[in-house]
TIBA-668177 format. One record per residue: residue number from 1; residue in three letters; x, y, z of N, C-alpha, C in turn. Coordinates in steps of 0.2 Angstrom, whole numbers. Last residue first. Layout:
BEGIN
R,i,aa,n_px,n_py,n_pz,ca_px,ca_py,ca_pz,c_px,c_py,c_pz
R,NUM,ALA,X,Y,Z,X,Y,Z,X,Y,Z;
...
This chain:
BEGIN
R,i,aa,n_px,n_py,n_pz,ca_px,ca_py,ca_pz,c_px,c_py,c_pz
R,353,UNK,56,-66,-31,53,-57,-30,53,-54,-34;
R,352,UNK,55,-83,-34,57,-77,-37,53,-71,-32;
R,351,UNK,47,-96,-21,48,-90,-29,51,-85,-28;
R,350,UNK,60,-107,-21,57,-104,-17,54,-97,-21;
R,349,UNK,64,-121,-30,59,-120,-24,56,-114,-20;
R,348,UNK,76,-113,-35,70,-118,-37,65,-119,-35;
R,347,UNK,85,-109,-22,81,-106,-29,75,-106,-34;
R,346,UNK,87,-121,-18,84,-116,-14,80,-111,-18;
R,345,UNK,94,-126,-27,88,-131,-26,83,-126,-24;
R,344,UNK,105,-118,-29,101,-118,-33,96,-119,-33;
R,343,UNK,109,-123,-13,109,-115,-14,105,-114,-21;
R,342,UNK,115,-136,-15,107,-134,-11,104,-129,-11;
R,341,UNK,125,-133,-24,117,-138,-27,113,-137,-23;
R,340,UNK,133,-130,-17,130,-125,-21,125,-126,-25;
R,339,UNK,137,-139,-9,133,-135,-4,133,-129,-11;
R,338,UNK,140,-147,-18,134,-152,-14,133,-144,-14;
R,337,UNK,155,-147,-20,149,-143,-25,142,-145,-22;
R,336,UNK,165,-144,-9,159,-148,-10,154,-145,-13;
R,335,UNK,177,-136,-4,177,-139,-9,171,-141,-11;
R,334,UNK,176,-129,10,175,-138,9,178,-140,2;
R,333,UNK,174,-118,11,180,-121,17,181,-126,15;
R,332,UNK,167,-113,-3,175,-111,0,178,-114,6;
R,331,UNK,155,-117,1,159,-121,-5,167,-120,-4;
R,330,UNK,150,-112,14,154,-118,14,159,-120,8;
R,329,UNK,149,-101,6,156,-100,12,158,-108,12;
R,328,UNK,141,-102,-3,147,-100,-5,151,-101,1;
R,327,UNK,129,-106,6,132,-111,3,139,-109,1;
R,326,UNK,128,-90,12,133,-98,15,132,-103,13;
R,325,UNK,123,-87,2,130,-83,4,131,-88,8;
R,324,UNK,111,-95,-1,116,-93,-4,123,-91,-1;
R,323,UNK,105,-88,10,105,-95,10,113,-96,4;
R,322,UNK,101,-75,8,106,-76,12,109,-84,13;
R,321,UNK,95,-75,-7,100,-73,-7,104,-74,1;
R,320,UNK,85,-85,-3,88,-85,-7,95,-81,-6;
R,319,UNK,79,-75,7,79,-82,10,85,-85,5;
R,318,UNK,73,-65,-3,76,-63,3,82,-72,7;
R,317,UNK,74,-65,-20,71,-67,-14,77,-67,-9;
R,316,UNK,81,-62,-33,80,-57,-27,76,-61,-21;
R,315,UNK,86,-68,-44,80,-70,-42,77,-68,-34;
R,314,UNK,98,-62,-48,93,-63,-53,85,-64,-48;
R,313,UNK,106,-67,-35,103,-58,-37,97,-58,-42;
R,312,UNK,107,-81,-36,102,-78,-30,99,-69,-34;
R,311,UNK,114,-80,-49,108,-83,-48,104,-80,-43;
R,310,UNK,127,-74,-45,120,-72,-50,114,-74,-49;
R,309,UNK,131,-85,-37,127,-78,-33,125,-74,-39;
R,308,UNK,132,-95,-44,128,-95,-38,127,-91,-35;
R,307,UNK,142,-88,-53,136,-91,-55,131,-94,-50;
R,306,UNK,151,-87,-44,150,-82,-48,143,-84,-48;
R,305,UNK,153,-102,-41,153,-96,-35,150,-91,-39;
R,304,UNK,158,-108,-53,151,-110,-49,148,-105,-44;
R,303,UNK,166,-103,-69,164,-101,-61,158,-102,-55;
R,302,UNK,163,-114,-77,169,-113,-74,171,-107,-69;
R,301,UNK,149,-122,-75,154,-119,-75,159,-118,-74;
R,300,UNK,140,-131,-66,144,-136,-70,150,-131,-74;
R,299,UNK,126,-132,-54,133,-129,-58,138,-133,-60;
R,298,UNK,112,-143,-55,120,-142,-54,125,-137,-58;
R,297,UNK,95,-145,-51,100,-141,-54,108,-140,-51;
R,296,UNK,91,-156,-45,88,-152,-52,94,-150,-57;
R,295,UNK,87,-168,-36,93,-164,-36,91,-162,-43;
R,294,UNK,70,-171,-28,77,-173,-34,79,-166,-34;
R,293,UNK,68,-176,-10,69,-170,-17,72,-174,-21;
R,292,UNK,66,-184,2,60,-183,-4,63,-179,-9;
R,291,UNK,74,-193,15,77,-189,8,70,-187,5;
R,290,UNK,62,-193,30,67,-198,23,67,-192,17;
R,289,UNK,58,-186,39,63,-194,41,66,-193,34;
R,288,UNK,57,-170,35,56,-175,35,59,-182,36;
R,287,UNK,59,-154,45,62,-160,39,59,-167,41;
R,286,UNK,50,-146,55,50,-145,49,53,-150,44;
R,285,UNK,57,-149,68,49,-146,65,47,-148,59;
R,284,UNK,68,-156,68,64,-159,75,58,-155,69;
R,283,UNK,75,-143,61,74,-150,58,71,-153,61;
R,282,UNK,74,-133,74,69,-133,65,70,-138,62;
R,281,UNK,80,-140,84,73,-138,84,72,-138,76;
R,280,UNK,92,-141,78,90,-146,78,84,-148,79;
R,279,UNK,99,-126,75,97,-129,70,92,-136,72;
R,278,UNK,96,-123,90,92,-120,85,90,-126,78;
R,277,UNK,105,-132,97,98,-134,98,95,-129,95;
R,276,UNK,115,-125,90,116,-134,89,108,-132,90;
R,275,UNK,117,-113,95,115,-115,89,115,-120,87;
R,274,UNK,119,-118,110,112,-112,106,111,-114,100;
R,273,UNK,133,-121,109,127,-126,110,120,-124,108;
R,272,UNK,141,-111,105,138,-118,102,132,-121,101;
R,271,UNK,138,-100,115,136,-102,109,135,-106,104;
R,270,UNK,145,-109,126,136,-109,127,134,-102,118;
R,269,UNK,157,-107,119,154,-114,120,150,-114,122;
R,268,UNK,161,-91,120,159,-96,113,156,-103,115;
R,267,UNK,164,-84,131,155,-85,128,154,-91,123;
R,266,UNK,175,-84,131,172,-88,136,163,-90,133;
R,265,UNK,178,-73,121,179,-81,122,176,-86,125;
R,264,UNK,167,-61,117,174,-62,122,173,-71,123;
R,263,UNK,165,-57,104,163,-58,110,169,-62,113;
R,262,UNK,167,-53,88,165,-50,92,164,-52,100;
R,261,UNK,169,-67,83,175,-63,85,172,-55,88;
R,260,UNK,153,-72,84,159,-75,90,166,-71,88;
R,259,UNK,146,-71,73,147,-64,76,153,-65,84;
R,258,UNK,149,-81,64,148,-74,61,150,-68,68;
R,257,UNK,141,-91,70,149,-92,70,150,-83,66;
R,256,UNK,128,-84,71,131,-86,78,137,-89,77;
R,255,UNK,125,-87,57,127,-82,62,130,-81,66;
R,254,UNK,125,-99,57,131,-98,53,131,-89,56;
R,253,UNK,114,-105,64,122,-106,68,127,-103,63;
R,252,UNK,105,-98,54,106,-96,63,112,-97,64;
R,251,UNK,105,-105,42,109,-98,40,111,-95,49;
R,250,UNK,105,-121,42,111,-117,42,113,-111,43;
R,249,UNK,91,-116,46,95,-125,50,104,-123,48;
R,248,UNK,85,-113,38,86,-108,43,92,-112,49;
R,247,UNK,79,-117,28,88,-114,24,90,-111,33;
R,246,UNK,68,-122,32,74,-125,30,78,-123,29;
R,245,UNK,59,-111,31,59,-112,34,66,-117,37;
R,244,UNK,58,-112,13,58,-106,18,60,-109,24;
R,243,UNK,53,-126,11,58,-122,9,60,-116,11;
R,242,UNK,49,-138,16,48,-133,19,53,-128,19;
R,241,UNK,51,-150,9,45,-150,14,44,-143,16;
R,240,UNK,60,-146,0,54,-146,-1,49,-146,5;
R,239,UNK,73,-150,6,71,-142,7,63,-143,5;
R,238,UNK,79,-162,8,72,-162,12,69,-154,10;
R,237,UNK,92,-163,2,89,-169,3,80,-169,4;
R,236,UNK,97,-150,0,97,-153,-4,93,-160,-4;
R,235,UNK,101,-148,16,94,-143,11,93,-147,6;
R,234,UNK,112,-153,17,106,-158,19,100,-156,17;
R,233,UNK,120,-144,16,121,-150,8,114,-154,14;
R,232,UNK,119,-138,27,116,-132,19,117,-138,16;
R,231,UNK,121,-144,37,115,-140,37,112,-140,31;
R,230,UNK,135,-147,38,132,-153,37,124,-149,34;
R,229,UNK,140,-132,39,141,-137,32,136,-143,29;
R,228,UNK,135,-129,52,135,-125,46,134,-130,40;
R,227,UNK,142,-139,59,136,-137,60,134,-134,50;
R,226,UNK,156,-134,56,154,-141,53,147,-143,53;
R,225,UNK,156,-122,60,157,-122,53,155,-129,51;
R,224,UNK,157,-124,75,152,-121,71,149,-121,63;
R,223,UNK,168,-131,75,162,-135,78,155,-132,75;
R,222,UNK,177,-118,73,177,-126,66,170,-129,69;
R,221,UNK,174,-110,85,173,-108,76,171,-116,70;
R,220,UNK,177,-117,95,168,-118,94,167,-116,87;
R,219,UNK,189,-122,97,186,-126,95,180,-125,91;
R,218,UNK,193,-111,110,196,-111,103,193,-115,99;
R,217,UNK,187,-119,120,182,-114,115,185,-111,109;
R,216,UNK,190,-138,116,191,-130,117,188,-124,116;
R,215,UNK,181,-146,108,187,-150,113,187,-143,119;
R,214,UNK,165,-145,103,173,-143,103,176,-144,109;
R,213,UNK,156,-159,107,157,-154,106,164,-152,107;
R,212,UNK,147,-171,97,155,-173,101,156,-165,101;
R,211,UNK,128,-174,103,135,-171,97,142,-173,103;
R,210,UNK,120,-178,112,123,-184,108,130,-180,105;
R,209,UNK,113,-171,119,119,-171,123,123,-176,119;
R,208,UNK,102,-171,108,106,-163,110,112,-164,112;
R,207,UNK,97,-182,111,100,-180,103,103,-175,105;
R,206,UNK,92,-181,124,98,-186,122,99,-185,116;
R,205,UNK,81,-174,123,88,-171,126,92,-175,125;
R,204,UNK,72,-180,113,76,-174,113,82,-174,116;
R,203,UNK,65,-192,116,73,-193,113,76,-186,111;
R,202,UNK,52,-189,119,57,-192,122,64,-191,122;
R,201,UNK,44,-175,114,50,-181,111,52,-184,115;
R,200,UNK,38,-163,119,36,-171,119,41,-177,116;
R,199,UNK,49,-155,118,47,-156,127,42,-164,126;
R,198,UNK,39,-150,105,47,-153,107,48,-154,113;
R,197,UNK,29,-141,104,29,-149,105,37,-152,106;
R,196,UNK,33,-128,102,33,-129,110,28,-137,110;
R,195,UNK,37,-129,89,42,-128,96,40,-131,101;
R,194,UNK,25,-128,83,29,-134,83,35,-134,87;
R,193,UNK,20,-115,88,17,-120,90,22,-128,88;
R,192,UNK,29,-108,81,28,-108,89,26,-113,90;
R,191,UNK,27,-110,66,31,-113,69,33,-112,78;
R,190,UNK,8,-115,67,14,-111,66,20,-114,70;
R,189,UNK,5,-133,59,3,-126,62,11,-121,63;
R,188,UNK,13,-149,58,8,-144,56,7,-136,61;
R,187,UNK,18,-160,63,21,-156,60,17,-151,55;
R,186,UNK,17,-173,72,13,-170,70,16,-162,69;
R,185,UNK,27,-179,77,21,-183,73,19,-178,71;
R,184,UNK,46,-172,73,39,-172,79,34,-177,73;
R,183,UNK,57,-182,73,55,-178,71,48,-177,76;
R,182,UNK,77,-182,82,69,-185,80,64,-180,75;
R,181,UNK,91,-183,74,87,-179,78,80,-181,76;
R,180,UNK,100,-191,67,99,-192,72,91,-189,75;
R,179,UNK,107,-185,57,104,-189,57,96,-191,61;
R,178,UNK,114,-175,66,109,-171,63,103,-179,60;
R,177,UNK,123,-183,70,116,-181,74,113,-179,70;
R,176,UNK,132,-186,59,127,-191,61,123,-189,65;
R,175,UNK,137,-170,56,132,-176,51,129,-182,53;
R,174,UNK,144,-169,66,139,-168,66,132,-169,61;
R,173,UNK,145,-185,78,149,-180,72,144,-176,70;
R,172,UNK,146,-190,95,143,-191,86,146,-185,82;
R,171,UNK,148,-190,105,152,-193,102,154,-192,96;
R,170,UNK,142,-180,118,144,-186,114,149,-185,113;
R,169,UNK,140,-168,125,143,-171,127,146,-179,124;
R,168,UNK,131,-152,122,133,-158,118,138,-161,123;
R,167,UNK,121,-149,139,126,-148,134,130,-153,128;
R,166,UNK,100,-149,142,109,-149,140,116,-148,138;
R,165,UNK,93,-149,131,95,-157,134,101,-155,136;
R,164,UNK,78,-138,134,84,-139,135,86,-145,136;
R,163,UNK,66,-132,125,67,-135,130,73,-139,129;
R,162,UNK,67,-113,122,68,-120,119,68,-125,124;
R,161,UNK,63,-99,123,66,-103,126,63,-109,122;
R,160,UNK,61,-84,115,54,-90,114,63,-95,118;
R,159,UNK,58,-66,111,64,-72,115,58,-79,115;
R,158,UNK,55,-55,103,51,-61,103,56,-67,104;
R,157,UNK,62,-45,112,54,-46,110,51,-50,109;
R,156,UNK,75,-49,108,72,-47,115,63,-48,114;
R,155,UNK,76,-48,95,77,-54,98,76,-53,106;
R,154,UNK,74,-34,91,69,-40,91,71,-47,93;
R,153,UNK,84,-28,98,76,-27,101,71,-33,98;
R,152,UNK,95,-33,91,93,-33,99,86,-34,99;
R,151,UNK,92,-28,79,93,-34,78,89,-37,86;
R,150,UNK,93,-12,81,85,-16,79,86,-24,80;
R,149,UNK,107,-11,85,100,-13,92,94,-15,89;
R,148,UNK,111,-14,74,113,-21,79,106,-18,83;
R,147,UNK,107,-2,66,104,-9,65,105,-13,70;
R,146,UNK,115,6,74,108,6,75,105,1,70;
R,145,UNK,126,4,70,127,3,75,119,2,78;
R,144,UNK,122,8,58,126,1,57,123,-2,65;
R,143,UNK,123,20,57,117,16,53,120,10,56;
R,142,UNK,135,27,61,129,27,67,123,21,64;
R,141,UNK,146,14,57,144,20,55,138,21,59;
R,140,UNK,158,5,55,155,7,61,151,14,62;
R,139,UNK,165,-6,45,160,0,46,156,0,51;
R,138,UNK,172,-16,49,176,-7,51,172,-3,48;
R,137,UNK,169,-28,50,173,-25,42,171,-18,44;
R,136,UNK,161,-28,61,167,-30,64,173,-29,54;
R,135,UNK,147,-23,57,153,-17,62,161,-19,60;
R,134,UNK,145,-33,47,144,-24,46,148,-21,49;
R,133,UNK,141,-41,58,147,-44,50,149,-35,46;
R,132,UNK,130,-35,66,139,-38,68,142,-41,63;
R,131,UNK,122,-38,56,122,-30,60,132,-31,61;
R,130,UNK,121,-54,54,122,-50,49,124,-41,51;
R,129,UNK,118,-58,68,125,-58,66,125,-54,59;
R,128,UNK,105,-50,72,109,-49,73,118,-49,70;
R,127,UNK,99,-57,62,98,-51,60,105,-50,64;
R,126,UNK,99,-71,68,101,-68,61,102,-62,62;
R,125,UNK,93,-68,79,100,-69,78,103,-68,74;
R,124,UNK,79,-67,75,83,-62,80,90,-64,79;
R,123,UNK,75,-78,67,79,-72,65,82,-65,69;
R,122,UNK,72,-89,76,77,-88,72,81,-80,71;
R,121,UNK,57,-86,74,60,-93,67,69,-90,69;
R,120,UNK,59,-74,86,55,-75,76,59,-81,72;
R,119,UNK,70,-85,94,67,-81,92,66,-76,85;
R,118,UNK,79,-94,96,72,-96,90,69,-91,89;
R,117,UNK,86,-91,108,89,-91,100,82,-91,93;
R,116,UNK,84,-88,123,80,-88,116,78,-89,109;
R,115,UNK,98,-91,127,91,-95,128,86,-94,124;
R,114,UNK,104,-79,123,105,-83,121,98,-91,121;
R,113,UNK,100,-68,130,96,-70,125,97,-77,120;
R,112,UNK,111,-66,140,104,-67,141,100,-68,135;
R,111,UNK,123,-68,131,122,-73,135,114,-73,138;
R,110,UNK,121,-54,124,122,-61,120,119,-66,125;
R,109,UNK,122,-45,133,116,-45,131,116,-53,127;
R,108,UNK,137,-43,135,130,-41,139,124,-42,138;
R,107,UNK,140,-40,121,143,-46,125,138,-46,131;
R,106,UNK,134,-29,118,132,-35,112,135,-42,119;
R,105,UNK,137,-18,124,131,-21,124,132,-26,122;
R,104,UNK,151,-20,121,151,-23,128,144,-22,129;
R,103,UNK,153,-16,106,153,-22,111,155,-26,115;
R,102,UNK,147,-4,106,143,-11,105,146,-17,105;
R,101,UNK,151,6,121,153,4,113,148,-4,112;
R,100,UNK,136,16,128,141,11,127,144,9,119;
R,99,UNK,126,24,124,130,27,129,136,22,131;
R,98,UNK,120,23,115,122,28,114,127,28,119;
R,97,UNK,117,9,115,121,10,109,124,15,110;
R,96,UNK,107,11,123,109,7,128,118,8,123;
R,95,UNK,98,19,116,101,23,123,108,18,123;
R,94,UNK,92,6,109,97,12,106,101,18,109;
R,93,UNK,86,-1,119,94,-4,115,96,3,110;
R,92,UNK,75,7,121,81,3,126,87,3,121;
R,91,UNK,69,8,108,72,16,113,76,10,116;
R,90,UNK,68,-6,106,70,-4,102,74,3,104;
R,89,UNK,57,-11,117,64,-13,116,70,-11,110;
R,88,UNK,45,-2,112,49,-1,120,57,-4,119;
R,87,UNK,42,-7,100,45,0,99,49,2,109;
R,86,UNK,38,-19,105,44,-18,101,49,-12,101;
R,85,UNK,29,-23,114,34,-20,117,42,-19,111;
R,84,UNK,19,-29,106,17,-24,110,22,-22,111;
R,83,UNK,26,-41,100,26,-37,97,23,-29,101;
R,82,UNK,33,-50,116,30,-49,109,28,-41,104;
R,81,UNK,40,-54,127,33,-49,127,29,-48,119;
R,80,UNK,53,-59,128,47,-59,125,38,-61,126;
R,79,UNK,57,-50,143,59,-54,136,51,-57,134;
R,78,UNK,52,-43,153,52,-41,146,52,-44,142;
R,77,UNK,58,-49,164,51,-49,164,47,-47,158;
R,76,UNK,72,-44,163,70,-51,161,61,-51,160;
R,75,UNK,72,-29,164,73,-34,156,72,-39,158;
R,74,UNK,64,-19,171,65,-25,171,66,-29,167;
R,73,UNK,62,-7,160,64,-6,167,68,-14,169;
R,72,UNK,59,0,147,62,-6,149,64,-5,155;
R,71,UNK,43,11,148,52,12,144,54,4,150;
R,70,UNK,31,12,134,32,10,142,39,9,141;
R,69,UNK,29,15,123,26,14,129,27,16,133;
R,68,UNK,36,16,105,39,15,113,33,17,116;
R,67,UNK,30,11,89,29,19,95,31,15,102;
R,66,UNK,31,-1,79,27,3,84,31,6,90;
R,65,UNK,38,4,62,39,1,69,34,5,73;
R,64,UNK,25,-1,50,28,4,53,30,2,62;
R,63,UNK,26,-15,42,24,-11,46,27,-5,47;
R,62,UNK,28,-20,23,30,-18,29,26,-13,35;
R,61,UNK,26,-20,9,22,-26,13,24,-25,20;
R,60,UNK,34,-10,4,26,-12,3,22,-15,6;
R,59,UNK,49,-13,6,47,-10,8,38,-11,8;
R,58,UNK,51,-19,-9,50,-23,-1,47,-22,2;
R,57,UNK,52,-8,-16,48,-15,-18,48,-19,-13;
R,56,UNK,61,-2,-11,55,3,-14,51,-7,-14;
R,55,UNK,72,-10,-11,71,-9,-4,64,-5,-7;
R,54,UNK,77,-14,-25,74,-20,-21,70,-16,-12;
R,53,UNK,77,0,-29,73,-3,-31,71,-10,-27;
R,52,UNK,90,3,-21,85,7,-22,78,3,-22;
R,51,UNK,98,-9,-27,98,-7,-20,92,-4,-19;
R,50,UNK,100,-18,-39,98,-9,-39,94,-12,-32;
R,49,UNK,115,-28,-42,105,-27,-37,102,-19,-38;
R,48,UNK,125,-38,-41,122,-34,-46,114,-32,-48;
R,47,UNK,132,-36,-27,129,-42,-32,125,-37,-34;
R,46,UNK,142,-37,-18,144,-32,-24,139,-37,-28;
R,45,UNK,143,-42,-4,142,-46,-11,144,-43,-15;
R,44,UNK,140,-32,3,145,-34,3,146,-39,-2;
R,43,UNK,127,-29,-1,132,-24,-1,138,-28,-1;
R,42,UNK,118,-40,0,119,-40,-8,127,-33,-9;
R,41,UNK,118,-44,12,122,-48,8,122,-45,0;
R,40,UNK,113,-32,18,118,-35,19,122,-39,14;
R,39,UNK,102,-35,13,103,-31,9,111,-31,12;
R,38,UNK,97,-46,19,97,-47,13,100,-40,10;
R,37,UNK,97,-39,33,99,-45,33,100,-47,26;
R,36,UNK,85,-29,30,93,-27,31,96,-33,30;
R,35,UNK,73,-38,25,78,-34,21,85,-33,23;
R,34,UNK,66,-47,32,70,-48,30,76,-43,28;
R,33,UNK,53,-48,44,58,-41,37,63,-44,38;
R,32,UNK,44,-61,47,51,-54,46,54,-53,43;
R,31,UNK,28,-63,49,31,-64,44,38,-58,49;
R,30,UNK,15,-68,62,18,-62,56,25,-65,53;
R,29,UNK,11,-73,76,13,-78,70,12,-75,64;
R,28,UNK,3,-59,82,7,-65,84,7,-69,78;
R,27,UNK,-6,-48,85,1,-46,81,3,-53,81;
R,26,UNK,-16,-52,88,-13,-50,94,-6,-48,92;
R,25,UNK,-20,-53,76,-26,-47,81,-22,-44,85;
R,24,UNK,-8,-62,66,-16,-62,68,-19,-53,74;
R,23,UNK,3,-55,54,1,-60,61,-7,-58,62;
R,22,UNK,13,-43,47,7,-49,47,6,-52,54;
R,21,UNK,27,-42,52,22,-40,47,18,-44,47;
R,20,UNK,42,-35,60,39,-41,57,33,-37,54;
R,19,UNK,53,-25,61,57,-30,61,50,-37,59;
R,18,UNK,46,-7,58,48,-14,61,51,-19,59;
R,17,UNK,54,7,47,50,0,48,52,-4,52;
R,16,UNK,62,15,49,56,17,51,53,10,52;
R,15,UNK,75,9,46,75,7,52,67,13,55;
R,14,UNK,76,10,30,73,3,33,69,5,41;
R,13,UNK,84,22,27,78,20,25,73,16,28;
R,12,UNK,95,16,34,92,23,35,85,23,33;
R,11,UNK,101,8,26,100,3,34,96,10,35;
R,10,UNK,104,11,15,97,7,16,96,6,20;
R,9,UNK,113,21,18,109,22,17,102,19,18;
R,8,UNK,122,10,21,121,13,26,114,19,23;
R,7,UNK,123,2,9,121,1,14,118,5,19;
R,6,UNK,131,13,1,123,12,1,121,6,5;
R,5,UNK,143,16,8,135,19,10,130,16,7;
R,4,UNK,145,1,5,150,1,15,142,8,14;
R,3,UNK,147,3,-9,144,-4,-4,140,-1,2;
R,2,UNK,149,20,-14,152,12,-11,146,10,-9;
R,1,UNK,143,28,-28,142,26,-21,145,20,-19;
C-alpha cells in the first residue's frame, strides 16, 4: 500500500473520532487528537511506523466525535462555542466541502478564524495546515478533503481571540523579538487561562508591533520561515519548562507558511501576523526569561536528517514526530545543526508512546 492510502485509510479510521479528550464536566481544558497531524508526517515521511498499530494504540484514549444539534446558521455567534457544538461545526464544513472546491472554503474561512489562531493550544491551525500539505501534494482524495473540514470545525469550535497589538511594523529581527517578548508572572494553570492574562502585560502590543514585517506579501513565505527558524533552535534553550506546549511556538507558524500556496496572496500578510502573535502568546505563557536546559544530545553522523527522523519514529510521540519534521525543514533552509539538537532535546524530554 502507498503512503498517499494508508493515509487515506487512517484519515477513515480517525474521522469517527473527535478532534479532543479529556477536560472537566463542561468538556473544557481536554487534550488533542493529535493523530491525523502525526500520521501526516509519518505518511509522507516514509517513516518506519506500522500505521495500523500507532492509530489501534492512540486511538484508546479517544472520544467519539459528538453528534450535530443544531445545524450552523450564524457562524460568527458560533465561533467558539466549544466542545457542545463540535459535531454542529463539523456537518457544516463537510456540506460546505460538498458543495464547494476546498479552496474557496479554505480561502473563505482562513480570514475569519484567523483571529482565533490559538485555538486548542493552536491546533486548530495545525491540524488545519497538515490537511492542506495532503491536498496541495495532488492527493485530493474524499479522506483528505474531509480531514481539512475536521481541521475547520475544530478551529471554529474552539476560536479563542488573542489580544491584539496590531501589526508588526518595527525593525527587529525575528531572533531579537522573540527576545523580546515579556513573560507573564504568573505562569501557572491552563493554557486559556494564561492567554487571557496577556492584555495584562503592558509591553504586549509594543512587542507584536516591534518585528520588521515582510516588505511584500511576496515576502510573508521567508518572514515565516525566519519565525519558524528562530522558534525550533530556541526549543533547545527553554523546552524544559514546558516541553509539550513549546514545540508549538514553531510547529503553528510553520503551518500557516505550509498552507499560504493554497490561499490567494492578498491573505498572506494578516497571515503573518496571526502567527507572529501565536508563536509570541505561547512564549509570553510558557518560556522562561533565562536559558535553563543542557544541550544533551547531538547528531554527529553522517546522516543527521535520517537519524533525526528515526529517532522521532522510534519514539512515536505525537508532538515529537511533528516537532521533528520542522527541525528537518529548518535544517534544510539553514544548514544549522542547532535546529536538529532541538528536535533530539524534544525527544529527551517528552516520553516515548
Amino acid at each position: 500500500m502507498t503512503s498517499a492510502a494508508t493515509l487515506s485509510e487512517a484519515y477513515q479510521r480517525l474521522h469517527r473520532w473527535g478532534p479532543e479528550f479529556g477536560g472537566d464536566e463542561r468538556g473544557d481544558h481536554g487534550l488533542t487528537n493529535h493523530a491525523p497531524m502525526a500520521l501526516e508526517v509519518i505518511c509522507r515521511r516514509g517513516l518506519q511506523v506500522n500505521v495500523d498499530r500507532w492509530v489501534d494504540r492512540y486511538v484508546r484514549r479517544l472520544m467519539d466525535l459528538p453528534t450535530a444539534r443544531t445545524p450552523i446558521t450564524s457562524w460568527s455567534s458560533a465561533l467558539g462555542t466549544g466542545r457542545s457544538r463540535l459535531g454542529d461545526w463539523t456537518t457544516y464544513f463537510t456540506g460546505e466541502l460538498a458543495e464547494r472546491p476546498w479552496r474557496d472554503v479554505l480561502a473563505t474561512w482562513w480570514p475569519r478564524l484567523l483571529p482565533g489562531i490559538v485555538a486548542g493550544s493552536s491546533h486548530g491551525v495545525i491540524r488545519v495546515g497538515h490537511a492542506v500539505r495532503t491536498l496541495l501534494a495532488g492527493e485530493q482524495t474524499e479522506p483528505a478533503i474531509a480531514e481539512l473540514g475536521h481541521g475547520l470545525a475544530f478551529w471554529a469550535a474552539r476560536f479563542q481571540p488573542l489580544p491584539s497589538g496590531g501589526e508588526p511594523a518595527g525593525q527587529l529581527s525575528a531572533a531579537a523579538t522573540f527576545l523580546a517578548v515579556p513573560r507573564l508572572a504568573d505562569q501557572s494553570g491552563f493554557v486559556a487561562y494564561r492567554l487571557g492574562r496577556l492584555a495584562q502585560l503592558p509591553s504586549w502590543p509594543q512587542t507584536l508591533r516591534g518585528l520588521c514585517p515582510p516588505a511584500t506579501p511576496a515576502d510573508v513565505p521567508a518572514g515565516l520561515a525566519d519565525l519558524v527558524d528562530v522558534a525550533t533552535v530556541r526549543y533547545q534553550l527553554h523546552g524544559a519548562a514546558s516541553p509539550v506546549l513549546l514545540v508549538h511556538t514553531a510547529t503553528a507558524p510553520n503551518a500557516v507558511r505550509h498552507t499560504l500556496p493554497a490561499l490567494p496572496e492578498s491573505l498572506w500578510p494578516q497571515s503573518f501576523t496571526a502567527a507572529w502573535t501565536a508563536a509570541a502568546a505561547i512564549t509570553a505563557c510558557y518560556a522562561p526569561l533565562d536559558a535553563i536546559d543542557p544541550v544533551r544530545d547531538k547528531l554527529t553522523g553522517p546522516d543527521p536528517i535520517g537519524d533525526a527522523l528515526a529517532t522521532a519514529a522510534r519514539h512515536g510521540d505525537e508532538h515529537v514526530l511533528k516537532f521533528t519534521d520542522t527541525a528537518v525543514e529548518v535544517y534544510q533552509r539553514t544548514g544549522d545543526p542547532a535546529a536538529l539538537t532541538a528536535a533530539q532535546h524534544a525527544a529527551h524530554l517528552i516520553d516515548p508512546t
